[in-house]
PQR file of N, CA, C, O and H, with PARSE charges and radii, in Angstrom:
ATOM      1  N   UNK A   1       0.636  -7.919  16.769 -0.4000 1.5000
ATOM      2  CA  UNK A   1       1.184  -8.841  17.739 -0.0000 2.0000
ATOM      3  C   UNK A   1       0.694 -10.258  17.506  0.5500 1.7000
ATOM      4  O   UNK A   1       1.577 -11.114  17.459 -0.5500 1.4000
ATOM      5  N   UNK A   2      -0.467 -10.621  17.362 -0.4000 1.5000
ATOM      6  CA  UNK A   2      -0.857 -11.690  16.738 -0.0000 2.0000
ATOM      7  C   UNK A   2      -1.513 -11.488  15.752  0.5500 1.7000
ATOM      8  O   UNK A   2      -1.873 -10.443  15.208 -0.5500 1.4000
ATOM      9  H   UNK A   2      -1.184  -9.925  17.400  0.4000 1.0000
ATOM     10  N   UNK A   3      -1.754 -13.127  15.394 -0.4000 1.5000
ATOM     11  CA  UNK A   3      -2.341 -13.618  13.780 -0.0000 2.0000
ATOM     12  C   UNK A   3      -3.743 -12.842  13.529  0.5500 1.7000
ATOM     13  O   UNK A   3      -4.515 -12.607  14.458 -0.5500 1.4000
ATOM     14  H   UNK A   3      -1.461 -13.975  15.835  0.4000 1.0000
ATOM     15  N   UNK A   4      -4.049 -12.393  11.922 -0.4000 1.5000
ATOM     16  CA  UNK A   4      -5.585 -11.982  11.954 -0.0000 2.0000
ATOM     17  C   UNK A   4      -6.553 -13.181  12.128  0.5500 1.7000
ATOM     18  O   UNK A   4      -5.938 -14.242  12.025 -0.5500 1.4000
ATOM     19  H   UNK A   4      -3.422 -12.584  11.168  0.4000 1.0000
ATOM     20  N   UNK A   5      -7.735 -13.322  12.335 -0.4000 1.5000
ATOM     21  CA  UNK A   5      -8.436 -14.345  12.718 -0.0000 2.0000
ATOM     22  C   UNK A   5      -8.238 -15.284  11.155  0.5500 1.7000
ATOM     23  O   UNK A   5      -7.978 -14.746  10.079 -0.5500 1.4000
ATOM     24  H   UNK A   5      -8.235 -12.460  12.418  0.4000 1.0000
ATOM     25  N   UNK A   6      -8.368 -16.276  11.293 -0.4000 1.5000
ATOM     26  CA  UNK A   6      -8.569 -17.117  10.375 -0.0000 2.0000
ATOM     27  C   UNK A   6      -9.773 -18.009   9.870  0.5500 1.7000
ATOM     28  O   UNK A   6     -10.487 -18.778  10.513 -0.5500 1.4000
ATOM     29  H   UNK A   6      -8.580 -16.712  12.167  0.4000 1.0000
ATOM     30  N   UNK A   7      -9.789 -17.629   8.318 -0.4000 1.5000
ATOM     31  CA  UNK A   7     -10.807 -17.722   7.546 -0.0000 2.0000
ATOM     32  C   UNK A   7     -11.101 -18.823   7.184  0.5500 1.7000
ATOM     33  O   UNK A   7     -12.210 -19.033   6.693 -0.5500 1.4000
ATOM     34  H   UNK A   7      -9.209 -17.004   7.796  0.4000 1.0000
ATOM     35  N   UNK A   8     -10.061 -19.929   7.357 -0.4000 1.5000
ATOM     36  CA  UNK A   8     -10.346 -21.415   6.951 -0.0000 2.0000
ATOM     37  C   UNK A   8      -9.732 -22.394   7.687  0.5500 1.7000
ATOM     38  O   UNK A   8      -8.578 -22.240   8.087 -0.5500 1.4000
ATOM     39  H   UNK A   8      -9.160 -19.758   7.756  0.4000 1.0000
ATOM     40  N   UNK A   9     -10.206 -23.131   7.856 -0.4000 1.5000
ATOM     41  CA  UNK A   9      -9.838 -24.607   8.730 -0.0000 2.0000
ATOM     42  C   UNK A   9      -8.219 -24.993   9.211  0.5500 1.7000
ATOM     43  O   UNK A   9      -7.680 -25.384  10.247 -0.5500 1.4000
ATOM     44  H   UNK A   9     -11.143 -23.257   7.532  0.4000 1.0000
ATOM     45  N   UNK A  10      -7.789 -24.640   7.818 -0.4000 1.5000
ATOM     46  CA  UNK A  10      -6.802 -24.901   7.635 -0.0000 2.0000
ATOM     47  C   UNK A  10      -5.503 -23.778   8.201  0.5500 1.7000
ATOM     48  O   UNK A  10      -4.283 -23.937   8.192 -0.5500 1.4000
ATOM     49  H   UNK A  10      -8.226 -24.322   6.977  0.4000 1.0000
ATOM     50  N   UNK A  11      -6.242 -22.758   8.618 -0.4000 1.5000
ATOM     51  CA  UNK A  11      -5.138 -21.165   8.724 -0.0000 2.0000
ATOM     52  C   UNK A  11      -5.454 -21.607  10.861  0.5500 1.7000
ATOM     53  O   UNK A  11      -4.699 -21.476  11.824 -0.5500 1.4000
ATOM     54  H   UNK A  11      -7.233 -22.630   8.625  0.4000 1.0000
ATOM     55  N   UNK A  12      -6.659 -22.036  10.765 -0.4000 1.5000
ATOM     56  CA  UNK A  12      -6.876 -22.272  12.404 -0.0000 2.0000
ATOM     57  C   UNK A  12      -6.221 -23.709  12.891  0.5500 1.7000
ATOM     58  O   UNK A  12      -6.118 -23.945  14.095 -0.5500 1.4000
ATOM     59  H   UNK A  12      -7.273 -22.142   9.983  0.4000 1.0000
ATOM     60  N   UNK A  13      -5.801 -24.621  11.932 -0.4000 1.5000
ATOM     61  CA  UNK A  13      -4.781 -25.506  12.648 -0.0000 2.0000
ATOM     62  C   UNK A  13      -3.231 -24.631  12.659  0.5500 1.7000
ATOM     63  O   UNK A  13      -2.191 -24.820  13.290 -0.5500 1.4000
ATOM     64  H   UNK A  13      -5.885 -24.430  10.954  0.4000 1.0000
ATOM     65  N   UNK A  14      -3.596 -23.728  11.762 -0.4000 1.5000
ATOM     66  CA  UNK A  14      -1.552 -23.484  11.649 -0.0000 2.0000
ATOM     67  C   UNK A  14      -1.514 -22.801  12.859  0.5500 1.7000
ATOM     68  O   UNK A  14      -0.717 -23.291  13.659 -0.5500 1.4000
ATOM     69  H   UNK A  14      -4.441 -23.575  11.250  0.4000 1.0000
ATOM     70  N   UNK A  15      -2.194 -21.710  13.290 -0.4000 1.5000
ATOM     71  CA  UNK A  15      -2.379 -20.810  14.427 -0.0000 2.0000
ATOM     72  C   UNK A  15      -2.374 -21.970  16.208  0.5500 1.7000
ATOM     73  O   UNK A  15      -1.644 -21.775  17.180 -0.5500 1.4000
ATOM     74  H   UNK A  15      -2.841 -21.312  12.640  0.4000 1.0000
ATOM     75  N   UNK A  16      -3.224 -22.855  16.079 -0.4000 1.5000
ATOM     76  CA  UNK A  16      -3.106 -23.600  17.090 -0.0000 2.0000
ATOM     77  C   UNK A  16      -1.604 -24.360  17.247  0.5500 1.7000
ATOM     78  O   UNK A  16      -0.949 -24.567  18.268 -0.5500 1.4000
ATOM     79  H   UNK A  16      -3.816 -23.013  15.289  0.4000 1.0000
ATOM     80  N   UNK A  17      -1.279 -24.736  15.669 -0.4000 1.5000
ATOM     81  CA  UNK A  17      -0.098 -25.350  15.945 -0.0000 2.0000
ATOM     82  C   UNK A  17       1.193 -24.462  16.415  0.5500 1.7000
ATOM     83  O   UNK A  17       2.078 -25.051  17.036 -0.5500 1.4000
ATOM     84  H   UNK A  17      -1.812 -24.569  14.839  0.4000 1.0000
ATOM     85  N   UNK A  18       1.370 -22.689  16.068 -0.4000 1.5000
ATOM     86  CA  UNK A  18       1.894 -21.716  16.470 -0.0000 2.0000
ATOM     87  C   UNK A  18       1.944 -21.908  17.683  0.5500 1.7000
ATOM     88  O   UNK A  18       3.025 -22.168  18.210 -0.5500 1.4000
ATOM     89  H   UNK A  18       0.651 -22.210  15.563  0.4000 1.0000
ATOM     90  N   UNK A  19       0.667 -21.815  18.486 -0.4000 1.5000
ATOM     91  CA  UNK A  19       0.701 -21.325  19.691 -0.0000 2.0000
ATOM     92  C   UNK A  19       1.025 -22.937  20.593  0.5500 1.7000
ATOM     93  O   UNK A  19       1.199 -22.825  21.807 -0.5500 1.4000
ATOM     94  H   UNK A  19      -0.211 -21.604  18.058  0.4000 1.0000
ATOM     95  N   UNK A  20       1.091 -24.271  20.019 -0.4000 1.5000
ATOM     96  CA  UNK A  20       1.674 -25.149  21.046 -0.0000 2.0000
ATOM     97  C   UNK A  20       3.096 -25.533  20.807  0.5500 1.7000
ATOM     98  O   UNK A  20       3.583 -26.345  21.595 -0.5500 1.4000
ATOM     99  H   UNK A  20       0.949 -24.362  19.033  0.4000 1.0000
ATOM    100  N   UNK A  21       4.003 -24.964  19.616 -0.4000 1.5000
ATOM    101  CA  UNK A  21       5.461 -24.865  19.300 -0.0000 2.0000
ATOM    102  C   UNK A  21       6.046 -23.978  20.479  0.5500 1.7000
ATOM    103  O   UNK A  21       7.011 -24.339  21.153 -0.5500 1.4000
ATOM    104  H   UNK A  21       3.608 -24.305  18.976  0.4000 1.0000
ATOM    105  N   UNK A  22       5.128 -22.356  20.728 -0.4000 1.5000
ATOM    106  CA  UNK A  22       5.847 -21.053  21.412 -0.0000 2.0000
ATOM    107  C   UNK A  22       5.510 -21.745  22.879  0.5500 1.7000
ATOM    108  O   UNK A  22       6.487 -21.780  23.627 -0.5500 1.4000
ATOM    109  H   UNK A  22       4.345 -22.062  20.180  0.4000 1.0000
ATOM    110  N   UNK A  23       4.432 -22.232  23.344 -0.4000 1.5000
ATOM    111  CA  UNK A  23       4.284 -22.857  24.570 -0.0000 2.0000
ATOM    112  C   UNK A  23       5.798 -23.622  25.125  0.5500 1.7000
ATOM    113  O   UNK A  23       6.390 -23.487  26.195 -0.5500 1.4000
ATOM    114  H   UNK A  23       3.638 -22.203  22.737  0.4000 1.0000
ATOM    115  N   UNK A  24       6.213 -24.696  23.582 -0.4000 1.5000
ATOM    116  CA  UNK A  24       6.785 -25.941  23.949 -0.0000 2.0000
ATOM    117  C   UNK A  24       8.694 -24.988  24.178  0.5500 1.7000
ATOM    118  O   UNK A  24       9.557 -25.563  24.840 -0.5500 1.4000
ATOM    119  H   UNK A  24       5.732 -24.806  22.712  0.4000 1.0000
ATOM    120  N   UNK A  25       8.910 -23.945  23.684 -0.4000 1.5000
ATOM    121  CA  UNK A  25       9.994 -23.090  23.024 -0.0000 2.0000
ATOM    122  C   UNK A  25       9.902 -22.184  24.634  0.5500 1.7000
ATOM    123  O   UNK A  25      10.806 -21.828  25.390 -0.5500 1.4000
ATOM    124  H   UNK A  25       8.209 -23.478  23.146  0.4000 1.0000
ATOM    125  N   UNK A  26       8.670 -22.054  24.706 -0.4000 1.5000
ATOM    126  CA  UNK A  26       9.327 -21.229  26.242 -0.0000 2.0000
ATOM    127  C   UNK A  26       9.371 -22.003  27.126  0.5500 1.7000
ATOM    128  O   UNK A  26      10.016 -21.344  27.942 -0.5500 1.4000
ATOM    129  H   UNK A  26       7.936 -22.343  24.091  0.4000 1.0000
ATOM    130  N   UNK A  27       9.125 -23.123  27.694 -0.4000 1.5000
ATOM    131  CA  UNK A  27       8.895 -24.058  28.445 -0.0000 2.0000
ATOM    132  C   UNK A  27      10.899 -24.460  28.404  0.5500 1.7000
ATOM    133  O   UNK A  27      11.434 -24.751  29.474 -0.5500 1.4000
ATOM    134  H   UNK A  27       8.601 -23.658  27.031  0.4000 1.0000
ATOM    135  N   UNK A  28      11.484 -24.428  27.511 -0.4000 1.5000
ATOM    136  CA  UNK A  28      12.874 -25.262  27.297 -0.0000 2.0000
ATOM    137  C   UNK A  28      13.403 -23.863  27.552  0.5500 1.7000
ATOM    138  O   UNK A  28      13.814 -23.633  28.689 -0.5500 1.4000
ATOM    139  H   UNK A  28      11.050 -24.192  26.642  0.4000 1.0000
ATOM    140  N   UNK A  29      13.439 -23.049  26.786 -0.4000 1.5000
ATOM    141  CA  UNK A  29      13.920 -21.495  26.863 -0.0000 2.0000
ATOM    142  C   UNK A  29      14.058 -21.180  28.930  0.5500 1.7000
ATOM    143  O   UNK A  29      15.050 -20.707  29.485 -0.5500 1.4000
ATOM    144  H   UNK A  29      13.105 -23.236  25.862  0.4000 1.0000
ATOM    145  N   UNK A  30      13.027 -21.531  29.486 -0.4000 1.5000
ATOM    146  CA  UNK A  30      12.779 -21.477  30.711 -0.0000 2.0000
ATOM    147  C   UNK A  30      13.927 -22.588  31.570  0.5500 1.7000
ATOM    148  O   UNK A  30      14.606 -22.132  32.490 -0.5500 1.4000
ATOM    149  H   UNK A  30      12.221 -21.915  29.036  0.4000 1.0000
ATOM    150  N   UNK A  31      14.028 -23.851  31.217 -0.4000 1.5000
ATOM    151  CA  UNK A  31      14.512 -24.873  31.981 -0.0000 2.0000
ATOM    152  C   UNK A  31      15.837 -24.804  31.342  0.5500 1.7000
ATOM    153  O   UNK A  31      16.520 -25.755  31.722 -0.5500 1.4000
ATOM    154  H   UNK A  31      13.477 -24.222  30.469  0.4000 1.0000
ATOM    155  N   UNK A  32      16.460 -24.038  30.512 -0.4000 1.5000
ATOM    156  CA  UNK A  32      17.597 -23.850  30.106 -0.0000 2.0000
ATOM    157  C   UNK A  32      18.557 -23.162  30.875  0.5500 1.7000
ATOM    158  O   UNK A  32      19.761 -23.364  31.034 -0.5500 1.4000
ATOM    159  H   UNK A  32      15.905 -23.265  30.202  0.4000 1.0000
ATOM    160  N   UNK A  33      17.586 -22.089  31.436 -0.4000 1.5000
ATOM    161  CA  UNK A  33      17.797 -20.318  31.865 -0.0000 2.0000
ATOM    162  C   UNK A  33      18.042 -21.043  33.571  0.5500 1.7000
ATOM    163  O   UNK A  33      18.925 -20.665  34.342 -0.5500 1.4000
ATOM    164  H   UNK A  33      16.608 -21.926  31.307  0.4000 1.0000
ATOM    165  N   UNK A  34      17.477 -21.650  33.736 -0.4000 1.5000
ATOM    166  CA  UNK A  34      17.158 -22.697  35.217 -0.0000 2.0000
ATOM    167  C   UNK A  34      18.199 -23.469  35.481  0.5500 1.7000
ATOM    168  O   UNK A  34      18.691 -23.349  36.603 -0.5500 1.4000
ATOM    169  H   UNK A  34      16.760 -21.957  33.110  0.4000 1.0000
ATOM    170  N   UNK A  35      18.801 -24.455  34.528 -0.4000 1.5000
ATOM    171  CA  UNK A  35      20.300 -24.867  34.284 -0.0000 2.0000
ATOM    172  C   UNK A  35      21.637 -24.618  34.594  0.5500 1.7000
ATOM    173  O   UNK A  35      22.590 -25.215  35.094 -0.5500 1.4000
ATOM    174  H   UNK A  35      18.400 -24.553  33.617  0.4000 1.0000
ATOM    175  N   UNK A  36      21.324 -23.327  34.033 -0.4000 1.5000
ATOM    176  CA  UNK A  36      22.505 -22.500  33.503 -0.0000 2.0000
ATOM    177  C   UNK A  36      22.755 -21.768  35.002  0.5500 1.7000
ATOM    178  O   UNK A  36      23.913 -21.805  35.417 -0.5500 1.4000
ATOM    179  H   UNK A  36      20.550 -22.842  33.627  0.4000 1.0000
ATOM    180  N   UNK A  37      21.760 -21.120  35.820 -0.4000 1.5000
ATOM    181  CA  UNK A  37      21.863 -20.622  36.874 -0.0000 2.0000
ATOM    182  C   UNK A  37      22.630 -21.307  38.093  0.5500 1.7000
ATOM    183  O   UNK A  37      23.526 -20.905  38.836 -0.5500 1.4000
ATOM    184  H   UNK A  37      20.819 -21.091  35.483  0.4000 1.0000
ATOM    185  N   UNK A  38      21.756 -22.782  37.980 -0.4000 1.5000
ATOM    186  CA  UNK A  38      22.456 -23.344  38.925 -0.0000 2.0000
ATOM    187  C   UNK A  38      23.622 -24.281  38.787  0.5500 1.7000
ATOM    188  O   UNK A  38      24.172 -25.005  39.617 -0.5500 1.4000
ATOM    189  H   UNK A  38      21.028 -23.109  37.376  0.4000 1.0000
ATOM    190  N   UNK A  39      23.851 -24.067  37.501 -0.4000 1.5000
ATOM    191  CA  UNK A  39      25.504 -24.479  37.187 -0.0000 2.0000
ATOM    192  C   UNK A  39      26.054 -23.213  37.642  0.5500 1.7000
ATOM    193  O   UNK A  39      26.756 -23.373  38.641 -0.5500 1.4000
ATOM    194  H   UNK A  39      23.404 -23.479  36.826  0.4000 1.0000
ATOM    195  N   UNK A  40      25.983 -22.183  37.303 -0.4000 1.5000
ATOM    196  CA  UNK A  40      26.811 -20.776  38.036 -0.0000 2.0000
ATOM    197  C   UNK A  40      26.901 -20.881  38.842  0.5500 1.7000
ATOM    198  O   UNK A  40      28.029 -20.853  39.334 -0.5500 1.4000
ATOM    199  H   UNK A  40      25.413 -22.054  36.492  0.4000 1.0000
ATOM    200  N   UNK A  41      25.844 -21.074  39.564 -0.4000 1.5000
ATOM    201  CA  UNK A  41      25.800 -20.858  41.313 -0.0000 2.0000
ATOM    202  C   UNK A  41      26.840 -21.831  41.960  0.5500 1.7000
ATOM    203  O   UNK A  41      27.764 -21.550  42.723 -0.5500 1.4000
ATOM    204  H   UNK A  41      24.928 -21.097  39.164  0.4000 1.0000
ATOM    205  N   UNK A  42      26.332 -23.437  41.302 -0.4000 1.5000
ATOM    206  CA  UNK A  42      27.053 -24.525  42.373 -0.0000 2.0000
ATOM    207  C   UNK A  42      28.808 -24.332  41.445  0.5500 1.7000
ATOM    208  O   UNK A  42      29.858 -24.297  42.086 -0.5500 1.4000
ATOM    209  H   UNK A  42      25.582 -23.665  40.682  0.4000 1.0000
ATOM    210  N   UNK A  43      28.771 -24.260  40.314 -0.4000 1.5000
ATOM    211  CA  UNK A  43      30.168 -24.573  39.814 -0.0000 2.0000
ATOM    212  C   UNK A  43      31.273 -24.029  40.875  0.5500 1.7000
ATOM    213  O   UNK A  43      32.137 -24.828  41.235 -0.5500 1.4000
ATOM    214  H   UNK A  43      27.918 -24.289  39.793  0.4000 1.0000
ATOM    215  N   UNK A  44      31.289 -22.229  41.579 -0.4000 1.5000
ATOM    216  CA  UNK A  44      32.107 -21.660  41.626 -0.0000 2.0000
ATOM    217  C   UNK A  44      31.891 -21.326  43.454  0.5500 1.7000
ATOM    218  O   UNK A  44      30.817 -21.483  44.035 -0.5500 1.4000
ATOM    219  H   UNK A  44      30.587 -21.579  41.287  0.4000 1.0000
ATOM    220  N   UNK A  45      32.618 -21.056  43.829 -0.4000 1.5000
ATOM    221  CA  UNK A  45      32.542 -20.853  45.688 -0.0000 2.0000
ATOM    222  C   UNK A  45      33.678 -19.945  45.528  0.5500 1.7000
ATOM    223  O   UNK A  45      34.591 -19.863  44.706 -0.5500 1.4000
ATOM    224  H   UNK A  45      33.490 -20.928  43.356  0.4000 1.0000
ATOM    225  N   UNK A  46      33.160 -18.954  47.107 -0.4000 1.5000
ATOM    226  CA  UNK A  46      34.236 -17.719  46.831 -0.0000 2.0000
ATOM    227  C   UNK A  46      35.016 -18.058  47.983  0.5500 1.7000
ATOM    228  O   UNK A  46      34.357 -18.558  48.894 -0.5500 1.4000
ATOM    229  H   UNK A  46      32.419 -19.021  47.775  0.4000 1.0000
ATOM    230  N   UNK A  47      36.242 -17.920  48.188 -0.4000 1.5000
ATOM    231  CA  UNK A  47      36.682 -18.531  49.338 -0.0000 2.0000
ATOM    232  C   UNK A  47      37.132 -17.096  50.613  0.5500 1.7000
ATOM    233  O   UNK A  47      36.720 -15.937  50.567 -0.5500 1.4000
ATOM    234  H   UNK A  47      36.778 -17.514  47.448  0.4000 1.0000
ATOM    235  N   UNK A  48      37.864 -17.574  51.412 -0.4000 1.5000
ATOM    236  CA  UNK A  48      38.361 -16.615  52.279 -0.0000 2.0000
ATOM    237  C   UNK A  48      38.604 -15.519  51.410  0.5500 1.7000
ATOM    238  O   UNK A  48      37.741 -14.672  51.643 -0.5500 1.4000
ATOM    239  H   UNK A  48      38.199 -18.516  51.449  0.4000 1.0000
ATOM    240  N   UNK A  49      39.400 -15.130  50.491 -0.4000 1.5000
ATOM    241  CA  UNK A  49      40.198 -14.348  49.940 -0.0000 2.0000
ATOM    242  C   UNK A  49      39.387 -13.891  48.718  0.5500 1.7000
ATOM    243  O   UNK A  49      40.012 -13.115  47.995 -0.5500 1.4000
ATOM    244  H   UNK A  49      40.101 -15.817  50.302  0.4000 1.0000
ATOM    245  N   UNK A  50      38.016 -14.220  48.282 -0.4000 1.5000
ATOM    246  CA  UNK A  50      37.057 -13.492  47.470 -0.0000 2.0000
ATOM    247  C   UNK A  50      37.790 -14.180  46.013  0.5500 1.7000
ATOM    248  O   UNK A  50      37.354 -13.767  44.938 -0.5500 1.4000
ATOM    249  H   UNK A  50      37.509 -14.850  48.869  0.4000 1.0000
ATOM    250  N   UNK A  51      38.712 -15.049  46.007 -0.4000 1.5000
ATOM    251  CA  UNK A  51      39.048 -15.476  44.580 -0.0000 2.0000
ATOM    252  C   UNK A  51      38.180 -16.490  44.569  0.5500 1.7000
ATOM    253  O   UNK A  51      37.790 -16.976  45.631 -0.5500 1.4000
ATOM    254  H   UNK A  51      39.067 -15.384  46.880  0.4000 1.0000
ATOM    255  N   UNK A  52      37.789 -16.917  43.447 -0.4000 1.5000
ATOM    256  CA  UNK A  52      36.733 -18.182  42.645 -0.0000 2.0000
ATOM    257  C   UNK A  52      38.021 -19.294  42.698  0.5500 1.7000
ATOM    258  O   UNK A  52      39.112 -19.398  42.138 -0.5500 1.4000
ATOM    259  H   UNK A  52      38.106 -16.523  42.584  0.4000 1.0000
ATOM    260  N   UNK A  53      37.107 -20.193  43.881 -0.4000 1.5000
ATOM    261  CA  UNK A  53      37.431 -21.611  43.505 -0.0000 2.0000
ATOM    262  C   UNK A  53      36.938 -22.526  43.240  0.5500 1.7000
ATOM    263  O   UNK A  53      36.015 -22.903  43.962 -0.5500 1.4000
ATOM    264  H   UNK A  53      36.220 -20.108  44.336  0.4000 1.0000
ATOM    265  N   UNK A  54      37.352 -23.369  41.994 -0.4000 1.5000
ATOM    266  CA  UNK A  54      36.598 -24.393  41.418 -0.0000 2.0000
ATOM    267  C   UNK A  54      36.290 -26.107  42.254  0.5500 1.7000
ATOM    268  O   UNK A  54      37.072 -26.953  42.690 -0.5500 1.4000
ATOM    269  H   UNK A  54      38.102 -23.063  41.408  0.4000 1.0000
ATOM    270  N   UNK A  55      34.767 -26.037  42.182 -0.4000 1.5000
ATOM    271  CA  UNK A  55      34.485 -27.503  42.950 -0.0000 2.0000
ATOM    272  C   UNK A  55      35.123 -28.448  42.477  0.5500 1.7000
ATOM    273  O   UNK A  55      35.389 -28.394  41.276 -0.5500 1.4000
ATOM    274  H   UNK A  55      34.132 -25.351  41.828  0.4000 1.0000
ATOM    275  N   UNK A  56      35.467 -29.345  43.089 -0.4000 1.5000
ATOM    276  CA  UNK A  56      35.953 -30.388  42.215 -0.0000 2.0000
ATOM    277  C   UNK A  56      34.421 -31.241  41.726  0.5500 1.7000
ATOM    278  O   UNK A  56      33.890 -31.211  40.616 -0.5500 1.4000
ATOM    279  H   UNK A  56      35.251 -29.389  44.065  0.4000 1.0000
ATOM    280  N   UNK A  57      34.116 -31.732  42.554 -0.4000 1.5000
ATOM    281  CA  UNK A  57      32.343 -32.862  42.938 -0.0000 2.0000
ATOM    282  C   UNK A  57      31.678 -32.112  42.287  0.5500 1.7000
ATOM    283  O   UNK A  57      30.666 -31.980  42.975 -0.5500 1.4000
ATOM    284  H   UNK A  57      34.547 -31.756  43.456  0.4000 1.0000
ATOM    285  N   UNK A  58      31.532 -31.388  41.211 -0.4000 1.5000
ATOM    286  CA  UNK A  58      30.413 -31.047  40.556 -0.0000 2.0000
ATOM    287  C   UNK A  58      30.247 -31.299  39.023  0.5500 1.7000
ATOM    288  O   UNK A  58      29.437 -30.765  38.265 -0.5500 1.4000
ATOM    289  H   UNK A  58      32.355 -31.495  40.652  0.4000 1.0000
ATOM    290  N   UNK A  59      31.183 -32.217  38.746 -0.4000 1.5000
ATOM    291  CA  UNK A  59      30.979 -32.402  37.220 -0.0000 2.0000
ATOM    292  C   UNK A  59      30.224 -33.275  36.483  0.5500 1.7000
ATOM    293  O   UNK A  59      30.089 -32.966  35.299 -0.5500 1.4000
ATOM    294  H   UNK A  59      31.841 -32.651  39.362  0.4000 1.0000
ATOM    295  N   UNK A  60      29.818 -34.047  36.772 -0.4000 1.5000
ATOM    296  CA  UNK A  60      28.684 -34.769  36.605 -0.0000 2.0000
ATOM    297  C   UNK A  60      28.796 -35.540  35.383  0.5500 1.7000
ATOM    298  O   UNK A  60      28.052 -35.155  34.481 -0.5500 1.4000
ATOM    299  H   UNK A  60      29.929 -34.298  37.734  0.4000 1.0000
ATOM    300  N   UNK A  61      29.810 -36.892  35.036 -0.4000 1.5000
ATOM    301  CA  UNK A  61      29.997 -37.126  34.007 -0.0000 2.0000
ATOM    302  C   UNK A  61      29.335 -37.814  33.015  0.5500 1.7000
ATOM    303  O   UNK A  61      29.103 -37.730  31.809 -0.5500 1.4000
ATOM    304  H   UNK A  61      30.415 -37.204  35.769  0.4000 1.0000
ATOM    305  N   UNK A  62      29.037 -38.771  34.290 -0.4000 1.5000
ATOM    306  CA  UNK A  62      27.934 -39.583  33.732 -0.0000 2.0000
ATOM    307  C   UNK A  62      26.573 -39.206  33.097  0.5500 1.7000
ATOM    308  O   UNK A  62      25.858 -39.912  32.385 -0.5500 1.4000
ATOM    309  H   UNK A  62      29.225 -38.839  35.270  0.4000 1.0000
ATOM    310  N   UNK A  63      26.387 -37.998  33.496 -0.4000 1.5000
ATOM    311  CA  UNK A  63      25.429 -36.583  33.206 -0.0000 2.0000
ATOM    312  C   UNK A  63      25.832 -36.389  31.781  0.5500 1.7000
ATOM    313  O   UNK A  63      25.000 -36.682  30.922 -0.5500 1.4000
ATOM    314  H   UNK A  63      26.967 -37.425  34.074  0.4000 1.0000
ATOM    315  N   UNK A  64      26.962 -35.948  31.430 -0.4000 1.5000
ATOM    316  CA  UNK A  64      27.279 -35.023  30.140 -0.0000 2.0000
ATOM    317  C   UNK A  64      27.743 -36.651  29.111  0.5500 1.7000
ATOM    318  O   UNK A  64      27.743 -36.634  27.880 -0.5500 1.4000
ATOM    319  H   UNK A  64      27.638 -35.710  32.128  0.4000 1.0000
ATOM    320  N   UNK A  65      28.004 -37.586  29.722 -0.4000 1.5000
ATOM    321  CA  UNK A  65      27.817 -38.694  28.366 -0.0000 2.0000
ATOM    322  C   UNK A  65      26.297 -39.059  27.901  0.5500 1.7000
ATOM    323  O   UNK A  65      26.006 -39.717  26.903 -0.5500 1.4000
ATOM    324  H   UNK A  65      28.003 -37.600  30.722  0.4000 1.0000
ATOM    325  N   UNK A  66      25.302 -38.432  28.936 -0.4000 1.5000
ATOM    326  CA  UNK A  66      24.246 -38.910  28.329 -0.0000 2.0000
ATOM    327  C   UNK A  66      23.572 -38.186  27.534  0.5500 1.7000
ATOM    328  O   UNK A  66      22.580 -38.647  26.969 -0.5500 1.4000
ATOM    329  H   UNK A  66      25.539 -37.897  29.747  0.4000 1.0000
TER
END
């Protein structure tokens, strides 16, 4: 599951640098997953009749040119 210990200076920066890439990779992996949810959630409203209707006010354009 992890690295064997490391024997030289140089095998203990690669290992530190491992472990602040997977930090930085779940951290985005996380705020992606966070995104995505609450675009699902707000995009769609169920109405009287249980069909999906689309918001209009939620597109955010000025958002997606940046």
């Amino acid at each position: 599951m992890l690295f064997q210990d490391p024997a030289t200076p140089l095998m203990e920066g690669i290992v530190d640098f491992h472990h602040d890439i997977m930090f930085i990779i779940i951290f985005i992996v996380i705020a992606v997953y966070y995104m995505l949810s609450v675009i699902l959630v707000n995009y769609t409203k169920t109405s009287e009749n249980n069909s999906k209707v689309v918001i209009r006010g939620s597109h955010h354009t000025v958002l997606e040119i940046v």
